[in-house]
N, C-alpha and C positions, 0 to 999 in steps of 0.2 A: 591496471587501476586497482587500490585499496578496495576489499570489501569487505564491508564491516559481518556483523551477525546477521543474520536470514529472518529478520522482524518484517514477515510479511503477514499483514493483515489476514482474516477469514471472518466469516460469516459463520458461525455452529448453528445450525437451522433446529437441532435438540440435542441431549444428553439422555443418554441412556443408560438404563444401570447405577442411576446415583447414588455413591457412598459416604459415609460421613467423614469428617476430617475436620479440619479448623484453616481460617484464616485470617490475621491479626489487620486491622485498619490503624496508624500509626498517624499522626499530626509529626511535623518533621520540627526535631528536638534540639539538633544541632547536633548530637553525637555522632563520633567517627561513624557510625552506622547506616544513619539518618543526613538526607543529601539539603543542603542548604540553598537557599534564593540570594542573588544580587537583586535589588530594587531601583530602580530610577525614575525618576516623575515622567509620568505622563506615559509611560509603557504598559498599554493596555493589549489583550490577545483579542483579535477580533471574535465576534461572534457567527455561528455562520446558524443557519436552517438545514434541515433533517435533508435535503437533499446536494447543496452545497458539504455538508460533510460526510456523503457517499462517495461523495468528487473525491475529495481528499484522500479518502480511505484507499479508494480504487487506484489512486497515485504512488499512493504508499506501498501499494500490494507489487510495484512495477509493472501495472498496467498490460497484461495479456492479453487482454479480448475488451470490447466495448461494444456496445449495443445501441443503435440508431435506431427508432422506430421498431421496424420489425426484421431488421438486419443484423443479425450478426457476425462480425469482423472479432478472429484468434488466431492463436496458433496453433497448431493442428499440423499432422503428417498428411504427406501424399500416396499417392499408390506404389511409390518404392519405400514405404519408409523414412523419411526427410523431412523435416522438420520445415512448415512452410507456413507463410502470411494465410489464409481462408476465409471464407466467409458462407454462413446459413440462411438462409431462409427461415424467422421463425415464428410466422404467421401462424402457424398450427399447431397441433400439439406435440406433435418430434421435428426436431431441425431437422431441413429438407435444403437441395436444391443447392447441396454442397461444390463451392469454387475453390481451385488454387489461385490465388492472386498474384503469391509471389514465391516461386519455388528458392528450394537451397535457404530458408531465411528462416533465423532466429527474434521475433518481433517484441517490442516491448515497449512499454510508454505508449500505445498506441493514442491519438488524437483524430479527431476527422475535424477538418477545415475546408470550406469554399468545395466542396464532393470529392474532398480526396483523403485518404488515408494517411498518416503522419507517422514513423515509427522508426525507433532505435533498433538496428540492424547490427545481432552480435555478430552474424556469418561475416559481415563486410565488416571486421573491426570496430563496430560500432558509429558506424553510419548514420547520419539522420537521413530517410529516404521515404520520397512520396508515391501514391500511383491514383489513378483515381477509380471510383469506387468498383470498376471491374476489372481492375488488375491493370490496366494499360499506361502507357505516359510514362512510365518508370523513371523518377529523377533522383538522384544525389542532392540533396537540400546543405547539408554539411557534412565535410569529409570527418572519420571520427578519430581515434577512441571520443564518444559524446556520450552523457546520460541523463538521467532523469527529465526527459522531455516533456512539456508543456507549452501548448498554444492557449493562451488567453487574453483576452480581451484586444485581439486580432495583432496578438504579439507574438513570437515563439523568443520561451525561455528553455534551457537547458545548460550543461555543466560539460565544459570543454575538455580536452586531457590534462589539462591540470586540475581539473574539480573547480575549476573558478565557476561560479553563476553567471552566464553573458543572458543578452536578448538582442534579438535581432526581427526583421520582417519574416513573415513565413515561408519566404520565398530564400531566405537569406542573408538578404542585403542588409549592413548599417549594424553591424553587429559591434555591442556594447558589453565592455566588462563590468558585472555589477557590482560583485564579490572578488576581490583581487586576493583574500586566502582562501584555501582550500577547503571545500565545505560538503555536506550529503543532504538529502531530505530539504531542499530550497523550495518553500512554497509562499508564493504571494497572494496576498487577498489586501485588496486597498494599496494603502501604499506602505505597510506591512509586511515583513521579511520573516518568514521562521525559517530557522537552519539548523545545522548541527556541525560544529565549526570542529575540522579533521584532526587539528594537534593535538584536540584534548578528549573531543568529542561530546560535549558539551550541548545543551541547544541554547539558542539566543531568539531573541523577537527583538530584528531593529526597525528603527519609521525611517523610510527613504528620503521622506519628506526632511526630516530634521537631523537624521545623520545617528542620533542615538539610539543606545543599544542599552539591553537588559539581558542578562545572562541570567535565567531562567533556570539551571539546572546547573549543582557542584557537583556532579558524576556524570558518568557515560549515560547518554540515553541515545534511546532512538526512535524512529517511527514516528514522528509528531504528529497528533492526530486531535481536531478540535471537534467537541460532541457537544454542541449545544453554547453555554459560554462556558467552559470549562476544556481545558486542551489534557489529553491523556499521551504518557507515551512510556514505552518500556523502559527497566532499569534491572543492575544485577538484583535477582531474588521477587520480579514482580513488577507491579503495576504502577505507576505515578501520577498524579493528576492533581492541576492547579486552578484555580479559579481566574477569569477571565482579566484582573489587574495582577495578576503573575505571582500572588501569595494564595492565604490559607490551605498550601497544599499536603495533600492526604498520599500515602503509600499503603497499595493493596500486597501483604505478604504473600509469597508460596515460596514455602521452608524448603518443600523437597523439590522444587524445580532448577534442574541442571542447568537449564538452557532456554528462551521463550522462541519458541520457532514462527507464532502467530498470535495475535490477539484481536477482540472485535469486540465493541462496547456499542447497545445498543438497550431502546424502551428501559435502561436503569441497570442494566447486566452488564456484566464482563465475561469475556468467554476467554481463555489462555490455553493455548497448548505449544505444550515441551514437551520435557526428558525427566522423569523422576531421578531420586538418586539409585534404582534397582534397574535403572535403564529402562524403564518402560517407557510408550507413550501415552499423554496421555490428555485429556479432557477436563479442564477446570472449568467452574464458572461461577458466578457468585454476584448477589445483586449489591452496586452500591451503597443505598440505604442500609443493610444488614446482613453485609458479610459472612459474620460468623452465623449467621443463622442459617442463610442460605449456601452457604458452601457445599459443593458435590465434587464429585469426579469420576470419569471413566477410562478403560484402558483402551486403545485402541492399536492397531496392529499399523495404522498406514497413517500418510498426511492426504488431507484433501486439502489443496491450498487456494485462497478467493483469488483472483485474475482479476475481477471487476462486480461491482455491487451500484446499482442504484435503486427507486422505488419498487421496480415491478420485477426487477431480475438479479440473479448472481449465479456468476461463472465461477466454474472450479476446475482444477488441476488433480485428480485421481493417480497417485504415485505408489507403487506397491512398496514391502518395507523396506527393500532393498534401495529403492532412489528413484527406479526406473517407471517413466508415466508411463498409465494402463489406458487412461480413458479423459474425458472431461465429463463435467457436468453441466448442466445448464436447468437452473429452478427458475420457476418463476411464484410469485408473491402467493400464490395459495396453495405451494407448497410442492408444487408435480415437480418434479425431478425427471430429466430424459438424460442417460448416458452416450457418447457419441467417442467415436473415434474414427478418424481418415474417412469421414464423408458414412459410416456405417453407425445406424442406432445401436445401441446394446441393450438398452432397456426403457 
């Protein structure tokens, strides 16, 4: 399977060490530089609420862990080392009451439906496979390579080995090609398509309903991510963001960024982390409103990358600078941070 750049979302919960530098906010000019709009009537980006575009975010991030009430479902090793489906306890103040649910298993898109766990399985070639919420029942839903999974609105959508966008029942049955080209990033809201269509890599917003499409972006992007009415998504050298009927859109520069490994826009901020051109990594961020004013950055030796973000929690991926995961994290909304690995607190 194609995979594009490593545009996974995060949450930077602060910056520390903030330097000064510059960053240019750009109204898009039409020069070779500067990435253009197609327009078409009646192509509007839906709007979503602060918690509807956590959803999103957490999608985007390919979805490692997700949080129910006071449960938490990731992935996480076992007591050999292996990379397994888990789940915590996190009623209290350090996740507790650690399970393997599903051994040998790389999880991702994780969904919970009707008390069962939902999740794209790299170990099995990318499987879509359920169990329910204590590990048991173990089923093959869809044989794979499959990805980008989504159960919503008591549908399961996901992108078969061709990258086509199907939907089918959750069970499987009555499965439907939505997108018959090859596409990334498929997220529905309404009857509402955003995508990122593969030959070009492009993003689009078409209406199901009406069959028309808006090509929303004349260069690569990716990550499609709507913050309030305004849909945000990465591009070579920075940030991108358009207003809710698919124009006035604005491009956030970072001159010396190699590569965007993650971004998270949130309360008016941007947060970006890459690859300097000195090879560092490192910590951008910088408020909407005033850019250049607020611009900072810090260096940082390792990625923590977001897994899942809603109101009261956000999961991380703790990877030292070589590649290789050390730990997770797990915050919750006032701030405590508990480190965990293979069923063991660390901090």
């Amino acid at each position: 399977m194609k995979k594009l750049k490593p545009l996974i979302l995060a949450l930077c919960l602060s910056l520390s060490t903030a330097l000064s530098g510059c960053v240019e906010l750009l109204p898009l000019s039409g020069t070779e530089t500067t990435p253009k709009l197609h327009k078409v009537e009646n192509a509007v980006i839906p709007e979503l609420s602060e918690s509807e575009s956590l959803a999103m975010q957490s999608y985007m991030s390919g979805g490692r862990a997700i949080v129910s009430g006071q449960q938490l479902y990731c992935m996480d090793f076992d007591e050999n080392n292996k990379p397994a489906l888990c789940s915590y306890d996190i009623s209290t103040s350090n996740p507790s009451d650690f399970k393997v649910l599903v051994a040998n298993c790389v999880p991702e898109f994780l969904n919970l439906y009707s008390d069962r766990v939902y999740f794209v399985n790299r170990n099995t070639g990318g499987n879509i496979e359920s169990v329910d919420l204590e590990g048991g029942d173990r089923q093959t839903v869809k044989e794979g390579p499959c990805d980008f999974l989504r159960i919503h609105e008591n549908k399961m959508y996901y992108c078969d080995s061709a990258m086509r966008l199907c939907v089918s029942s959750p069970v499987g049955m009555g499965e439907e090609i939505i997108m018959i080209e090859a596409g990334f990033y498929p997220y529905i809201i309404g009857d509402k398509l955003i995508y990122q269509l593969s030959r070009n890599e492009h993003l689009y917003l078409k209406n199901l309903s009406t069959g028309i499409e808006n090509e929303l972006t004349m260069q690569p992007a990716y990550a499609p991510v709507i913050i309030g009415d305004r849909l945000y998504c990465t591009v070579e050298g920075g940030v991108l963001s358009m207003a809710a009927d698919g124009l006035n859109p604005l491009k956030y520069e970072l001159g010396e960024i190699q590569g965007i490994a993650e971004y998270f826009i949130r309360d008016g901020k941007i947060h970006v982390r890459g690859v300097s051109g000195g090879k560092e990594i490192r910590d951008w961020s910088f408020e909407t409103e005033k850019p250049k004013e607020s611009f900072s950055y810090n260096v940082t030796g390792s990625y923590s990358l977001c897994d899942y973000i809603d109101e009261n929690y956000a999961v991380y991926t703790n990877y030292e600078p070589g590649g290789r995961i050390k730990s997770f994290s797990l915050v919750s909304q006032n701030g405590r941070e508990s480190q965990f690995y293979s069923g063991k607190i660390l901090s």
